[in-house]
C-alpha positions, 0 to 999 in steps of 0.5 A, a space after each residue: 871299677 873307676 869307670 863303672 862309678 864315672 859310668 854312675 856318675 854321668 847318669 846322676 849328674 843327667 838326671 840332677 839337670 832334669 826339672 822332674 826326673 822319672 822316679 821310677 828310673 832313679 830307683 832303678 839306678 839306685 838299686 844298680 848302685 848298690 848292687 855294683 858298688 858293695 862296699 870293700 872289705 878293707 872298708 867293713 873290716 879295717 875302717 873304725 868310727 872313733 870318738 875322743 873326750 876329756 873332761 876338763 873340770 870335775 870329771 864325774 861330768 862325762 864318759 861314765 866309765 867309759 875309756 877316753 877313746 871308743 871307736 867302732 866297726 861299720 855297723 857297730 856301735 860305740 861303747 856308751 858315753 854319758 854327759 851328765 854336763 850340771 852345776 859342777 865346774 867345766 864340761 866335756 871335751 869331745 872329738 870325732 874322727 875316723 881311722 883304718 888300719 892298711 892303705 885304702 883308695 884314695 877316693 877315701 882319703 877325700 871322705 870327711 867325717 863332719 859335726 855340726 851344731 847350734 845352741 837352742 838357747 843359752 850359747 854359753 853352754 855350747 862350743 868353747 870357741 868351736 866352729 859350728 862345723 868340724 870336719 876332719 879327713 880320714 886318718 884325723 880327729 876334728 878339733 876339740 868341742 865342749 859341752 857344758 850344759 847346766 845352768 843355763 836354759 836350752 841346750 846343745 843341738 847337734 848333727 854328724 855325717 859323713 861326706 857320701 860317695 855320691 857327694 863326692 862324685 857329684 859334687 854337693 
């Protein structure tokens, strides 16, 4: 398996250096890729996306009945989570990470589950000292980000991802 992906990763890095790569052969590499690289069953089965909060004032503010930890399978969804973050006193502590249940490749283990946010006006209500990027590897939970949005004007925008395989092997 490794040399088929150092394979892939050759001839994506080739096309990354032409000015005006032929779309039609990068199509074609993309549908090889995914075709060739289906992803493992400890991957699908074994692999949880996992969200954390706690609130730290009134705590009619977050989760909405929800436990304090949720996570999901690829392909699922999370149960719901509320913030209704207002006038009350404090915010919502909120926490991403991912888990797996066996031993996984080690390719894996470099993957990072990251977060990223700014406020889109008062900066206050955003962050609690955060970073404005999180990450955490597989196996750990960023640190804590807290969201208070209420009196203030504007709100929290906000944006996770995943570290690709193609980011990884390529190195962007």
């Amino acid at each position: 398996m490794t040399a088929k992906v150092d394979n892939f990763k050759n001839q994506v890095q080739s096309l990354s250096k032409q000015d005006m790569p032929s779309h039609k052969i990068i199509q074609s590499l993309g549908t090889i890729i995914k075709t060739n690289l289906n992803p493992p069953s400890w991957f699908v089965y074994k692999t949880k996306l996992c969200y954390r909060w706690y609130p730290d004032g009134d705590g009619g503010q977050c989760g909405g009945g929800v436990s304090r930890l949720t996570c999901a399978n690829p392909d699922d969804m999370t149960s719901y989570y509320r913030d209704d973050t207002d006038r009350r006193s404090g915010g919502c502590q909120m926490s991403w990470g991912t888990t797996h249940d066996i031993p996984v490749s080690s390719w894996f283990n470099q993957v990072q589950i990251c977060y990223k946010w700014w406020p889109d006006g008062d900066g206050g209500q955003c962050g609690g000292g955060a970073n404005r990027l999180l990450c955490a590897n597989v196996g750990k939970y960023t640190s804590f980000y807290r969201d208070d949005t209420d009196r203030g004007g504007g709100g929290c925008r906000m944006q996770w991802s995943y570290q690709s395989l193609l980011q990884l092997l390529c190195g962007y």
